[in-house]
C-alpha positions, 0 to 999 in steps of 0.5 A: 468676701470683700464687703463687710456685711450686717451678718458679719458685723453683727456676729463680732459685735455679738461675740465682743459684747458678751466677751466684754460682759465677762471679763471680771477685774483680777484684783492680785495675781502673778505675771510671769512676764516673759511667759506672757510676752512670748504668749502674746507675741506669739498670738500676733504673728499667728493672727498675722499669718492667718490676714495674709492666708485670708487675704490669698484667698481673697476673703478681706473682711476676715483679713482685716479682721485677722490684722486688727487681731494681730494689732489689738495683741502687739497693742495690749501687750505694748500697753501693759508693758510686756513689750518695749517699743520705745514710747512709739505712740503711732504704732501702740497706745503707750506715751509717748514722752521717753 
């Protein structure tokens, strides 16, 4: 449960190739921010807690995994400007110019 093995990475390249073929562009729409901030958020913390069950069970490919979700949701929100995080450009992909 320690090692990231070619099942395993196949699996998640599988899953995120046929994720990225069917995102289509939303030209309009309306966002509720805080709605979609509260959303987002909420989905961090619950990868967050789901890293560190894995990690007490010691199965760290899928914490790992958990974390970069939990990551991946507080960066794209940072990115779309749902969060504020102060033009931090270590921790999130925004500039970092204030």
């Amino acid at each position: 449960m320690d090692i990231i093995t070619d099942s395993k990475l196949d699996k998640y390249l599988d899953i995120t190739s046929r994720a990225l073929k069917k995102v289509k562009l939303n030209k309009k729409g309306k966002i509720n921010f805080e709605e979609s901030a509260k959303d987002f958020f909420d989905m961090a913390k619950r990868y967050f807690d789901d890293a560190k069950y894995f990690r007490d069970k010691k199965d760290y490919v899928n914490a790992f995994a958990a974390l970069n979700y939990a990551h991946g949701w507080l960066d794209a929100g940072a990115r779309i400007g749902l969060f504020d995080v102060d033009h931090d450009n270590e921790l999130f992909t925004v500039d970092g110019k204030k």
